[in-house]
C-alpha positions as CSV (number, residue, x, y, z in Angstrom):
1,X,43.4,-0.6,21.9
2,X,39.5,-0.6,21.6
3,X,37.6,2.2,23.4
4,X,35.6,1.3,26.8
5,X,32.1,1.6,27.4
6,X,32.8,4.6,29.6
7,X,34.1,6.7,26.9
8,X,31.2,5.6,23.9
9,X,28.9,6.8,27.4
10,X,30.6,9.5,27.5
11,X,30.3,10.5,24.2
12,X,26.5,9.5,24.6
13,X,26.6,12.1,27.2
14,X,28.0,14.9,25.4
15,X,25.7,14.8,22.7
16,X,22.5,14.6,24.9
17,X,24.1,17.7,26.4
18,X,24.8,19.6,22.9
19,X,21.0,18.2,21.9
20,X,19.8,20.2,24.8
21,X,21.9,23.4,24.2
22,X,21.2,23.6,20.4
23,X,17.7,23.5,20.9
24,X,17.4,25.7,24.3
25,X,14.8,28.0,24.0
26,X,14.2,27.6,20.3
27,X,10.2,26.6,19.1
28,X,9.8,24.3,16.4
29,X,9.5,26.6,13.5
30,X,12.7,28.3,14.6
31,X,14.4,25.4,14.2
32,X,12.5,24.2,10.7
33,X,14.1,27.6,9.5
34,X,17.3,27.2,11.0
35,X,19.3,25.0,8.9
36,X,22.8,25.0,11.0
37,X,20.3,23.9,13.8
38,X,18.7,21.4,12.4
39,X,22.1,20.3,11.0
40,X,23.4,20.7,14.5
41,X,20.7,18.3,16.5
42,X,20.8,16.0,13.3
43,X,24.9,15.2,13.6
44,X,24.3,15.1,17.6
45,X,21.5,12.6,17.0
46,X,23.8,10.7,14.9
47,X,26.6,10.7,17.6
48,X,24.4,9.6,20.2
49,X,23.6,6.3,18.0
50,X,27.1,6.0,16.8
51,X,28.5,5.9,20.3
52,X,25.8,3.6,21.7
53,X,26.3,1.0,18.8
54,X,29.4,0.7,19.8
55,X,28.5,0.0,23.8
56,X,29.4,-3.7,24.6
57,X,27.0,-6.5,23.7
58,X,27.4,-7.0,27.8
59,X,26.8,-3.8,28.9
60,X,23.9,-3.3,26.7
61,X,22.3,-6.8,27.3
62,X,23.1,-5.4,31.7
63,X,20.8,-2.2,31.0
64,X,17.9,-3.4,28.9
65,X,15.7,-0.5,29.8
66,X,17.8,1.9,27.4
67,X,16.7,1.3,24.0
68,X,19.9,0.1,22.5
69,X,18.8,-0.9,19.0
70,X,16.5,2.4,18.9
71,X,18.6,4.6,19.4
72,X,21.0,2.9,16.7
73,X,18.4,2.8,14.2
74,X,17.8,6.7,14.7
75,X,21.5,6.5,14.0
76,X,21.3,4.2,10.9
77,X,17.9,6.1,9.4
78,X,19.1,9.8,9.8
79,X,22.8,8.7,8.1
80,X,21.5,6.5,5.1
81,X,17.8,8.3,4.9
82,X,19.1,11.9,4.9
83,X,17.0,12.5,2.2
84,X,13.9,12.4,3.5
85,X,14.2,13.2,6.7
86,X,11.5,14.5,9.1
87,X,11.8,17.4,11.1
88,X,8.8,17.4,13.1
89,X,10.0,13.8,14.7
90,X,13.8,14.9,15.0
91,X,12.6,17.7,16.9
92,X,10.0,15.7,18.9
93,X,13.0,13.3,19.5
94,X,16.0,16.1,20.3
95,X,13.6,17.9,22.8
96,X,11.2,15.6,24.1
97,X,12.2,11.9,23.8
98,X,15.7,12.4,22.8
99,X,17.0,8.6,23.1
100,X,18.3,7.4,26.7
101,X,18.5,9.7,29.9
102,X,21.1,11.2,30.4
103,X,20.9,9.9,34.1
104,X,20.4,6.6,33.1
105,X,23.5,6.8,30.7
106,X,25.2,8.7,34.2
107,X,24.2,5.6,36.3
108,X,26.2,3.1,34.0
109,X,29.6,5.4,34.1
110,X,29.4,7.6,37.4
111,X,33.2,8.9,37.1
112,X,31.6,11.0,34.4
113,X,31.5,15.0,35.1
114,X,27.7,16.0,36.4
115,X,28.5,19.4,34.0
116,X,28.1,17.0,30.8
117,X,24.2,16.0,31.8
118,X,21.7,18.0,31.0
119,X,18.9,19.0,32.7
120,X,15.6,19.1,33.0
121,X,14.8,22.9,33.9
122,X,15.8,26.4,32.6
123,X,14.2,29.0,31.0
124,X,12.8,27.2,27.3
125,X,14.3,24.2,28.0
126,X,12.0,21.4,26.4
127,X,12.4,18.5,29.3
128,X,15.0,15.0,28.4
129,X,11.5,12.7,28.9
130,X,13.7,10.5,26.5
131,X,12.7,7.6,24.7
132,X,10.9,4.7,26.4
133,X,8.8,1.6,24.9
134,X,5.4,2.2,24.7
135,X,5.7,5.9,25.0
136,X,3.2,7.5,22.0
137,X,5.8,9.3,20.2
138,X,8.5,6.2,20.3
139,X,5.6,4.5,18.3
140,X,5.9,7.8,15.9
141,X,9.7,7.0,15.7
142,X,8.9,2.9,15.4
143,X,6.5,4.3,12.2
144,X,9.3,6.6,11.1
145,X,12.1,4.0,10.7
C-alpha cells in the first residue's frame, strides 16, 4: 500500500524540526568544524526533499507556493553532488531559508502534532524564513544547483 501525503508531510515535518535542533544555537564556523553536524543538517536536508518528492503530483500542483521541485533538487544535488558540496549555502538554507514552512507544510496535514514544528524563537535559534521565489539567497541556491 503506497504512503499518503500526510505521512511524506510528516516526515517533511520532522526533518524541518531536527534541521532546527541540530543547528540551535550553533554559528556558522561551529558547524564548518563540526562534521557529525554538518552530516546531521545534510541527511535532514536530504529527507526533507526525499519525502516532498514523493508528495502527490495533486497535492503539490494544490499548494504551488511551496517550492516543490526546489526543495527536490536540494534533495537530488546534496545526494549525487556530495562531493562538492557547499557549506556556507547548506547552512544559509538549514537556518535561514530551510525549504518550505513548517506551517505551511502544517496547513496541508493539520492532524499533525504542533510538537513536530519548529519555531521561530528561542535563545540562538536562526528563524525558518524558508525558501521563497525571488528571495536573494533562493537565487544563491538556483546558482548552486
Amino acid at each position: 500500500m503506497p504512503r499518503e501525503d500526510a505521512a511524506w508531510l510528516a516526515d517533511m515535518l520532522l526533518a524541518c524540526r531536527k534541521l532546527s535542533r541540530y543547528t540551535d544555537g550553533m554559528s556558522f564556523k561551529k558547524f564548518a568544524s563540526d562534521e557529525r553536524t554538518h552530516d546531521a543538517v545534510l541527511r535532514a536536508l536530504e529527507g526533507v526533499g526525499e519525502a516532498a518528492r514523493n508528495v502527490s503530483a495533486e497535492t503539490q500542483d494544490e499548494h504551488g507556493d511551496i517550492p516543490w521541485a526546489r526543495i527536490v533538487a536540494l534533495r537530488n544535488r546534496l545526494i549525487h553532488g556530495y562531493f562538492e558540496i557547499n557549506l556556507e549555502i547548506v547552512w544559509q538554507i538549514a537556518t535561514v531559508e530551510a525549504l518550505p514552512s513548517a506551517q505551511q507544510i502544517n496547513a496541508l496535514s493539520p492532524g499533525i502534532d504542533a510538537q513536530m514544528i519548529p519555531t521561530d524563537s528561542g535563545p540562538g535559534h536562526h528563524g525558518q524564513a524558508w525558501l521563497r521565489e525571488g528571495h536573494a539567497s533562493a537565487r544563491q541556491l538556483h546558482e548552486y544547483l
